[in-house]
N, C-alpha and C positions, 0 to 999 in steps of 0.2 A: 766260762767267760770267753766269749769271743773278739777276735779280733779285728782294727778298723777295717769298714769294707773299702773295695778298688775306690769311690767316690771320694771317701777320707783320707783315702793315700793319695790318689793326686790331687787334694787340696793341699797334701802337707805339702807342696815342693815349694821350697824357695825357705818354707818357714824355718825359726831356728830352734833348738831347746838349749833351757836356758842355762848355764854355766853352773857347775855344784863347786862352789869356794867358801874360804874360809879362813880364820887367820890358822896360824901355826902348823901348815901341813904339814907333813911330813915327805909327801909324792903327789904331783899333780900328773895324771895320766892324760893322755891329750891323743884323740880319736881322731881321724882323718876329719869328714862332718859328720850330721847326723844323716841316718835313713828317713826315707820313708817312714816305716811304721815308725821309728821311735821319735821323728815330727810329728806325726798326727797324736802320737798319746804323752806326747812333752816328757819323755823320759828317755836317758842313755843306754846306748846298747838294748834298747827292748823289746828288740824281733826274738821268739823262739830259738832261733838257730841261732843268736848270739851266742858265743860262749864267755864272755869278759864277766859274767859270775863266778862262772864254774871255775876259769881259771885263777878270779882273785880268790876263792876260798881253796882251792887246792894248790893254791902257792903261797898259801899261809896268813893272805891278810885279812880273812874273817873265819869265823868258828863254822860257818855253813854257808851254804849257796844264799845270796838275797837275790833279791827281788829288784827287777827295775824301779819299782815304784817307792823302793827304798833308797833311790840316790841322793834325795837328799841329805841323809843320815850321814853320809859318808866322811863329811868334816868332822861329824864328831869323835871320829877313830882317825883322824890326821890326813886322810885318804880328801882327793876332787878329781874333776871331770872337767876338760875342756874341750875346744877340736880346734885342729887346725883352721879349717874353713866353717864359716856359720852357717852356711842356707844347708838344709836338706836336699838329698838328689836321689835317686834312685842307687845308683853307684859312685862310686867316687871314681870312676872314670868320667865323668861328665863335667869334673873339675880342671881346669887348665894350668900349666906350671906360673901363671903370674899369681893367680887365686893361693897355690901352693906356697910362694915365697910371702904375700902379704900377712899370709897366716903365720909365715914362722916369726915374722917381725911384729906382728901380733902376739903372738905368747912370750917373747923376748921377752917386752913390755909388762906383759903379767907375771911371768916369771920374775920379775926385777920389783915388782910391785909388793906381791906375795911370799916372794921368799922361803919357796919349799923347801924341802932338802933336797928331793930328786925329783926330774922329772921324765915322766915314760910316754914318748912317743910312741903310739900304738898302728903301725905300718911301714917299712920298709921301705919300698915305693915312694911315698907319700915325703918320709926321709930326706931321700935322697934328694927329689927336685926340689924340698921348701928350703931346704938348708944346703942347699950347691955343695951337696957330697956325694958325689953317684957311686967311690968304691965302698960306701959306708955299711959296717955289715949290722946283723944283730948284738944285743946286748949293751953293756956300757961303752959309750962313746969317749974318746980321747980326751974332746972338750968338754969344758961345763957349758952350763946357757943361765946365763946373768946369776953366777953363783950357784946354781944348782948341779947338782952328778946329770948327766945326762946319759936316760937308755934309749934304746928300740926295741923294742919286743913288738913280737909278729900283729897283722890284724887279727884280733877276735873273731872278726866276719865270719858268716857261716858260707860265704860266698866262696872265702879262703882256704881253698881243698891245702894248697901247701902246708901248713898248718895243723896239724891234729894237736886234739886238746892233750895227748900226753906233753908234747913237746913246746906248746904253747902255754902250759901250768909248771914246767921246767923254767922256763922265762922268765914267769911271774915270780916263780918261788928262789930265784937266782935274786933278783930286785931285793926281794924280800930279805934276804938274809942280809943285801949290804948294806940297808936302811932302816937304824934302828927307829921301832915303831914306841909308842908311847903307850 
């Protein structure tokens, strides 16, 4: 199977994929936006070099690696997927700190809506400017956000050399143990 060509990825820009929710989460994980490829084939984290499989199955929240094309599935193991910002970009540097904060007021909102138990923001950076905390480090955060625990664990990205997947499935599997799963 190959993947969308250059033509299909800058068609994807601007586009969004679509939210994986559901009632009774358990953890809403919340991704800066989406990419490129994972625009063009409507699914999360689904470039190759993602690693946000690898790390939810090696920090314990599924039996094995899935599949982008399996995120829908993921409410039904108490697990969703949102992003801070909705349009697709090539990078999330090409996102601005106002884009950043409307997004955090953004998932307040859903957060407050849906009622997970935790929720993981998935990049640091990203963190800092949506939610006006710049000493803000990884891990669980001080505050909740509209009654949920709130983490940061690193980007997935494959872009995110800071990051190796040992210590990026250390992150995951830390979540994991403080949020009992059903």
């Amino acid at each position: 199977m190959t993947g969308p060509t250059h033509a299909e990825l800058e068609a994807a820009r601007g586009r969004r994929v679509r939210d994986v929710l559901g009632p009774d989460l358990q953890v809403l994980f919340c991704g800066i936006n989406p990419g490129l490829y994972s625009a063009a084939v409507g699914h999360h984290f689904a470039r190759p070099g993602n690693r946000f499989w690898k790390a939810l199955a090696a920090g314990g929240f599924t039996g094995r690696i899935w599949s982008p094309q399996e995120d829908g599935q993921l409410p039904t193991i108490g697990l969703g997927i949102t992003n801070l910002v909705a349009r697709a970009t090539a990078t999330a540097d090409e996102l601005d700190a106002e884009e950043l904060r409307a997004g955090a007021a953004r998932l307040r909102r859903t957060v407050a809506r849906l009622r997970p138990a935790a929720v993981a923001v998935l990049g640091i950076g990203a963190y800092r400017t949506g939610f006006a905390r710049p000493g803000a480090v990884v891990g669980r955060q001080d505050a909740e956000l509209a009654g949920a625990s709130l983490w940061v664990l690193p980007n997935p990205s494959g872009l995110n050399a800071h990051a190796q997947l040992p210590a990026l499935s250390a992150a995951f599997a830390e979540l994991r143990r403080a949020v009992p799963m059903r």
